[in-house]
C-alpha positions as CSV (number, residue, x, y, z in Angstrom):
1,X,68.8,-12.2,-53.0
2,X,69.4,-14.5,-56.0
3,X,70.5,-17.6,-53.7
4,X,67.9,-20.6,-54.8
5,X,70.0,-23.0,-52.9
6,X,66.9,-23.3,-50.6
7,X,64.5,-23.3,-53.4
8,X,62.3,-26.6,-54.5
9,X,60.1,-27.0,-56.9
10,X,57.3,-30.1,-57.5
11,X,57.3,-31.4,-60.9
12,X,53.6,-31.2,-60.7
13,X,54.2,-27.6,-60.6
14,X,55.5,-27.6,-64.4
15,X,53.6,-30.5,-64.8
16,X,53.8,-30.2,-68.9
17,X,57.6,-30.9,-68.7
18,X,58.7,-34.1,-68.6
19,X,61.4,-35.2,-65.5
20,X,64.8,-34.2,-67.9
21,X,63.4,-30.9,-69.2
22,X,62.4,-29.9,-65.9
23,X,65.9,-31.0,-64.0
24,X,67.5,-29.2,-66.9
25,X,65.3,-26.0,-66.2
26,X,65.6,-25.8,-62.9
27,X,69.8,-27.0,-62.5
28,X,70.2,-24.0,-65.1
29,X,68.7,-21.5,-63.3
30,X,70.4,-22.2,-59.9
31,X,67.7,-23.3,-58.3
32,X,68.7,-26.3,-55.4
33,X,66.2,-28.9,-55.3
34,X,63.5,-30.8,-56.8
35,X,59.9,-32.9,-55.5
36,X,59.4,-36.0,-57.8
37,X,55.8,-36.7,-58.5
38,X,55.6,-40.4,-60.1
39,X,53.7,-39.2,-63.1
40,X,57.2,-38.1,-64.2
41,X,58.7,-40.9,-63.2
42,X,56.5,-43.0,-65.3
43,X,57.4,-42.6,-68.8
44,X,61.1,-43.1,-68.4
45,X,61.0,-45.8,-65.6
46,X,62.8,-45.6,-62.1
47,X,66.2,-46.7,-63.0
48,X,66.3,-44.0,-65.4
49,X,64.8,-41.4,-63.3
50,X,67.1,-42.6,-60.7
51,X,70.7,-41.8,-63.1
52,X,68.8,-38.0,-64.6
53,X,68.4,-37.0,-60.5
54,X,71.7,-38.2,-59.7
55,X,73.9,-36.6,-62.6
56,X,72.1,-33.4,-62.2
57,X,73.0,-30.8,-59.8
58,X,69.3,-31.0,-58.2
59,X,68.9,-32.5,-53.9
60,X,65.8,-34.4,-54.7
61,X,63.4,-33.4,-51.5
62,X,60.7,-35.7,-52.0
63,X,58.8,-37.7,-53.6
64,X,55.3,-38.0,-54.1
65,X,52.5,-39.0,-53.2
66,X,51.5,-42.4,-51.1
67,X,48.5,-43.2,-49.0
68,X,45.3,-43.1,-49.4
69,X,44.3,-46.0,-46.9
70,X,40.9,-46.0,-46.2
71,X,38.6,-48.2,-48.1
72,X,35.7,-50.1,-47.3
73,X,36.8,-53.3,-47.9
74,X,39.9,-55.2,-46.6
75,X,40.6,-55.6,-49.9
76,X,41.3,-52.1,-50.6
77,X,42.9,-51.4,-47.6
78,X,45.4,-54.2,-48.2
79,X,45.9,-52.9,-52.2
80,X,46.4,-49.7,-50.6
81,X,49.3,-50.9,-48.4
82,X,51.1,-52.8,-51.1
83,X,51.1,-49.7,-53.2
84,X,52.4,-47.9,-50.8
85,X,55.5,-50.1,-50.0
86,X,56.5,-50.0,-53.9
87,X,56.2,-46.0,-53.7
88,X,58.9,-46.8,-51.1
89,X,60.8,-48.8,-52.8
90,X,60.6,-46.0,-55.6
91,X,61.7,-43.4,-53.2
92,X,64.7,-45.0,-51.9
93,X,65.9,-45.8,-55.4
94,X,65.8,-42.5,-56.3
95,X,67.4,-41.1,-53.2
96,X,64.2,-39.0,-52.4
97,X,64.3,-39.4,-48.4
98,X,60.4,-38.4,-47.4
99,X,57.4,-40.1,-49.1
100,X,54.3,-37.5,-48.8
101,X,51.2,-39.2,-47.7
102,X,48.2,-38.0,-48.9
103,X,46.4,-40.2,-46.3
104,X,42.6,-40.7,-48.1
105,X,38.9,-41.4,-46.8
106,X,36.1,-43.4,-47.2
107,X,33.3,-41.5,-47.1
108,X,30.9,-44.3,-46.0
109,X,33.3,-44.6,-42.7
110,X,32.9,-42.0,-39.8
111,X,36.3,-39.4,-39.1
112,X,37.5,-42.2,-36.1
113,X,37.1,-45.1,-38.7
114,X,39.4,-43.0,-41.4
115,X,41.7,-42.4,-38.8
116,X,41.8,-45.4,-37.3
117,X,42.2,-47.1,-40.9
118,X,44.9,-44.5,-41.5
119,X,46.6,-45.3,-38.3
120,X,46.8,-49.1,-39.4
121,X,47.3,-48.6,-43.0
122,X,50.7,-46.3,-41.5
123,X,51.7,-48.7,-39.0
124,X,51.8,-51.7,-41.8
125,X,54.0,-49.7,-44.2
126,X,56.3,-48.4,-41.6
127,X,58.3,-51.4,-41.2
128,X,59.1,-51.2,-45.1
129,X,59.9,-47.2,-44.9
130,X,62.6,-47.4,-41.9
131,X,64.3,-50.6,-43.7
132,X,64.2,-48.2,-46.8
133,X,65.3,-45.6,-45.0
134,X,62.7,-43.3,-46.5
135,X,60.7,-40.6,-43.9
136,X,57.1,-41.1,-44.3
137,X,55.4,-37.2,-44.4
138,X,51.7,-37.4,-43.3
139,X,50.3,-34.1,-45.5
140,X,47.1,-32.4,-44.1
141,X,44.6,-31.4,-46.6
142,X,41.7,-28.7,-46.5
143,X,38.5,-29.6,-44.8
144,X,37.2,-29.5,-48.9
145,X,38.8,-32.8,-49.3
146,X,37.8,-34.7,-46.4
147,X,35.4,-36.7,-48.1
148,X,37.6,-39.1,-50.3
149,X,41.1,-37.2,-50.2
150,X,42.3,-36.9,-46.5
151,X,40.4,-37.5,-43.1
152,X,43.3,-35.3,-41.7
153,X,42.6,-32.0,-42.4
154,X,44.5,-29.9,-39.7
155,X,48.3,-29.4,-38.5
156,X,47.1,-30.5,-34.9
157,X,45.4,-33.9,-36.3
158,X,48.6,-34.9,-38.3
159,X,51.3,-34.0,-35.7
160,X,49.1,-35.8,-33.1
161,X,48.8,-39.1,-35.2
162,X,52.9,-38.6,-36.2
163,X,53.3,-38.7,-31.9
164,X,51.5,-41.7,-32.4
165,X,54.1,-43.4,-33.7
166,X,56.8,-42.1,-31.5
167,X,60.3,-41.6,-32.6
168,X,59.8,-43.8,-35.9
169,X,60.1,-41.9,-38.7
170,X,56.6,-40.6,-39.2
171,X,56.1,-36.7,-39.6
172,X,54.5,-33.8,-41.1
173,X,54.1,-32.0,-44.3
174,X,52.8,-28.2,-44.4
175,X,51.3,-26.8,-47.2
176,X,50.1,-23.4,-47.0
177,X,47.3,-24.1,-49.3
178,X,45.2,-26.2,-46.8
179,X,46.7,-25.0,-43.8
180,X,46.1,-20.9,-44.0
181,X,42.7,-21.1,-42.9
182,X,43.0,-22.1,-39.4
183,X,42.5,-20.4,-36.7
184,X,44.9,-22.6,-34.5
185,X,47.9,-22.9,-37.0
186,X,50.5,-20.5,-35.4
187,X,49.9,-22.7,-32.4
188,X,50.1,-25.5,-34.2
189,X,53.4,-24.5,-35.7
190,X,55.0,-24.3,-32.3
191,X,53.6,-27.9,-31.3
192,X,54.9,-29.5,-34.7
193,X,57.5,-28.0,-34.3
194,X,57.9,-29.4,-30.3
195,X,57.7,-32.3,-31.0
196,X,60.1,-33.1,-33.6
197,X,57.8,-33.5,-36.5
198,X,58.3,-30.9,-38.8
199,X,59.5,-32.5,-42.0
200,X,58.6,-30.2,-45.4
201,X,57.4,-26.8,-46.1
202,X,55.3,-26.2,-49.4
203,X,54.2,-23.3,-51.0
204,X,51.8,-21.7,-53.6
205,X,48.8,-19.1,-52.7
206,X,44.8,-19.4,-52.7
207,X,43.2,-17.1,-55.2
208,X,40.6,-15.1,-54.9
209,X,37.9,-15.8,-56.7
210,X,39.0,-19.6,-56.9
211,X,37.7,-21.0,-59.9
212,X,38.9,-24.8,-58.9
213,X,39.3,-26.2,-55.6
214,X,42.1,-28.8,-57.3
215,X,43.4,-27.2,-60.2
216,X,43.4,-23.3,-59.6
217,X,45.9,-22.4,-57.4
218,X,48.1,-19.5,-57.8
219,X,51.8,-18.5,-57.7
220,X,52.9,-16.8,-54.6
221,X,51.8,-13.5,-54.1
222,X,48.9,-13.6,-56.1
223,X,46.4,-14.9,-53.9
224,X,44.9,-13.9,-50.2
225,X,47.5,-16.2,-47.9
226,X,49.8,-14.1,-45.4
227,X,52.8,-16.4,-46.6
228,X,55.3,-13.9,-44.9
229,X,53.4,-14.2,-41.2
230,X,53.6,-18.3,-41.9
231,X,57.0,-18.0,-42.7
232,X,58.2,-16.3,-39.7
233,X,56.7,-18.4,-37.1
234,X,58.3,-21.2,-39.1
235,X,61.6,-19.4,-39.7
236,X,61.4,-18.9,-35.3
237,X,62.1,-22.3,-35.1
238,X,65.4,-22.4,-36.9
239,X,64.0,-24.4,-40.1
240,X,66.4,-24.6,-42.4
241,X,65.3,-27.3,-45.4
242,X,63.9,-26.7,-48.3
243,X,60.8,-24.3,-49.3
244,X,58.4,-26.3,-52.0
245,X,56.4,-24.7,-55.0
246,X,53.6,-27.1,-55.5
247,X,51.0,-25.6,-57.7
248,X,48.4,-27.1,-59.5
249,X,47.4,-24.8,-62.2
250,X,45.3,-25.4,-65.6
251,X,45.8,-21.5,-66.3
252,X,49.9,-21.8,-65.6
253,X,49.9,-25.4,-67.3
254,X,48.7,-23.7,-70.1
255,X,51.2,-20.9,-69.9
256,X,54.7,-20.6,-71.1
257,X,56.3,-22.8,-69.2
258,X,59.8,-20.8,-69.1
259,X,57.7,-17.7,-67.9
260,X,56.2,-19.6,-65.4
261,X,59.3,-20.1,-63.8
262,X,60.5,-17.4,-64.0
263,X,57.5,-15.6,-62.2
264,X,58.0,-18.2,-59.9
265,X,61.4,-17.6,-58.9
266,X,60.6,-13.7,-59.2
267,X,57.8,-13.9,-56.5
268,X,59.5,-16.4,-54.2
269,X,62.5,-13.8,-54.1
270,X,59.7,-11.3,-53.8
271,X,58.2,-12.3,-50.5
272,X,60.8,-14.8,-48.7
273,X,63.5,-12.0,-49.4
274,X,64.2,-11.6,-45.2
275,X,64.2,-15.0,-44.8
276,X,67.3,-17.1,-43.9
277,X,66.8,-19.6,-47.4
278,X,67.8,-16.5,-49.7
């Protein structure tokens, strides 16, 4: 029941710590591993980032984010894809092995240009991620952000561009928050799942009212998501890795940080207590 082994948490999440106070929070209270956002990386540069994750006791899970390749100009596109490689390159050095892609729009393009410019934007960065031996997660995001933050905005869509790529190391991230909705996910699930794609697992809930579509998410257990349904039909398939708290939260950014956590830790062993990660 108190086993955290399995247990990640996004520095975003306790985004007013910096990257020591948080590895030092989260090593103390047992918990096993740890999503870099480069925000954190920033102030103390990736060398030193690199040394703090690899004397602590923290598995670092990911990091995040790249993408973003849609642009309407090749100009943009190409800025895109350079910035992308060095989020690689910052990846590898810190040992994280999955970039997240937050993949982007254009909104004066149609859905088949953003995908298509998505596609390309992948396919130019991919030789750069499997020399860096670094995963690259394509992350779906809620049809509310389809206009400049993702053109791919369903767990069907990203596992069908990830096949697109074959057995290169392109996959899929799940996030509860802008996957819950559809109607199609447990199916979905399966075919991610099928086809080898499956690569992360995050978690936070949708509250009810929601005050902020970005910045008002809520710990889980507080909001309206089935989380334990979601976790079964991904526990079926034997999914052992790590489950992700990535919340974005002015109310708990605001908070006590160390109560925070520890409501995080409380609900997580709350409502993933039959599950095989505690």
């Amino acid at each position: 029941m108190n086993d955290l082994s399995k247990l990640c948490i996004h520095t975003m999440t306790m985004k007013p710590w910096s990257l020591p106070e948080a590895i030092d929070h989260f090593q103390n209270r047992g918990i096993g591993g740890i999503s870099v956002w480069q925000n954190a990386v920033e102030p103390m540069g990736v060398k030193a980032a690199a040394k703090a994750l690899e004397d602590s006791d923290l598995e670092i899970v990911s990091y995040v984010r790249g993408g973003f390749f849609p642009a309407a100009e090749e100009a943009g596109r190409q800025k895109s894809i350079e910035h992308n490689k060095v989020m690689i390159s910052e990846a590898a050095e810190l040992g994280a092995p999955l970039l997240v892609l937050v993949c982007g729009a254009e909104p004066t393009a149609s859905k088949v240009e953003n995908e298509e410019q998505i596609i390309a934007g992948i396919e130019a960065i991919l030789p750069w991620a499997i020399e860096h031996n670094v995963v690259l997660g394509i992350e779906p995001l809620h049809p509310m952000y389809a206009d400049t933050r993702s053109a791919i905005n369903t767990l069907r869509q990203a596992t069908r561009i990830a096949q697109h790529f074959g057995e290169a190391p392109v996959k899929v991230v799940f996030d509860v928050y802008h996957l819950w909705w559809d109607p199609n996910l447990y199916v979905d699930i399966d075919e991610a799942f099928a086809a080898g794609k499956f690569a992360a697992y995050h978690i936070c809930d949708w509250l009810v009212p929601t005050n902020n579509m970005l910045t008002d998410r809520g710990i889980m257990g507080d909001g309206c998501i089935d989380l334990q349904k979601i976790d079964q039909a991904i526990r079926k398939h034997e999914y052992d890795g790590f489950v992700e708290v990535e919340i974005f939260s002015e109310k708990h950014w605001a908070a006590d940080q160390e109560e925070y956590l520890e409501r995080i830790i409380s609900n997580y062993q709350d409502i993933y207590h039959s599950s095989k990660h505690v």
